[in-house]
C-alpha positions, -999 to +999 in steps of 0.1 A: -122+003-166-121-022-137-079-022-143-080+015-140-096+011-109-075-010-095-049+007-108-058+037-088-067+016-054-031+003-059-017+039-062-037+051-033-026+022-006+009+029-006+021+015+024+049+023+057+058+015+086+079-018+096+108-038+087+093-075+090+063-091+078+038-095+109+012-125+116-019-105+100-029-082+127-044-054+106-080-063+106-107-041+110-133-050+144-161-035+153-161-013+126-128+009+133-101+006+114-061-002+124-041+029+126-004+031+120+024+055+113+051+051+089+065+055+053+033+050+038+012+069+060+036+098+051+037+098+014+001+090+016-007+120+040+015+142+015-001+130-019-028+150-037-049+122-038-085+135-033-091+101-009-064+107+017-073+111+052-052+104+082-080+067+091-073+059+056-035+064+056-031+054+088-051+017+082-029+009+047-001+013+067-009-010+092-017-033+063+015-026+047+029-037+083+013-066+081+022-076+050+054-057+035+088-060+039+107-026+053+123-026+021+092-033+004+075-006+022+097+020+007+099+010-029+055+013-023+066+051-014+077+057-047+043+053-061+033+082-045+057+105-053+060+091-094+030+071-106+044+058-135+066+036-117+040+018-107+030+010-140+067+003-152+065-023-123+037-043-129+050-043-167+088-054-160+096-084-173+125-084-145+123-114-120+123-090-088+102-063-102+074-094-111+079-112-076+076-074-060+046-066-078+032-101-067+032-088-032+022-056-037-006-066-052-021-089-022-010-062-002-032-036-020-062-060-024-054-069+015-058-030+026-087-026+000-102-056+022-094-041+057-096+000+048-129+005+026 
């Protein structure tokens, strides 16, 4: 159950937005979230997920910001649009599919962390 919950935290906190990793400024003070746009945001905005809302998209993508590649950011986007490649990622036995996951992973408990 607790993987299926994580599972779905993962698929919700897709991220966007920029092309380098950043020093960690998505933190949440005084009780308001970060807000950013980008690739993330997007998909997350346009998902049928019963959770979106634009603080909640907009705060994983300033995690994803913080924390994923450009690159990175749209391979997340994929998620959104076909959930099963999330799980076909975290199952690959391919080298840049398990290093991939490894970040997405920190980048998911990260906006978990910062957005909830």
């Amino acid at each position: 159950m607790k993987s299926m919950l994580t599972m779905a935290l993962i698929l919700a906190l897709a991220g966007c937005g920029g092309s380098e990793r950043a020093t960690g400024t998505a933190r949440a003070t005084s009780g308001v979230m970060p807000m950013a746009s980008g690739p993330i945001n997007t998909a997350c905005l346009q998902s049928d997920r019963k959770a979106r809302s634009r603080s909640l998209c907009g705060c994983i993508q300033a995690v994803a910001n913080d924390t994923l590649s450009g690159p990175e950011q749209r391979r997340a986007v994929q998620f959104y649009r076909d959930p099963q490649k999330a799980q076909g990622v975290r199952q690959s036995d391919r080298t840049g599919d398990q290093r991939f996951w490894k970040v997405y992973a920190a980048y998911a408990a990260r906006a978990e962390q910062v957005c909830t």
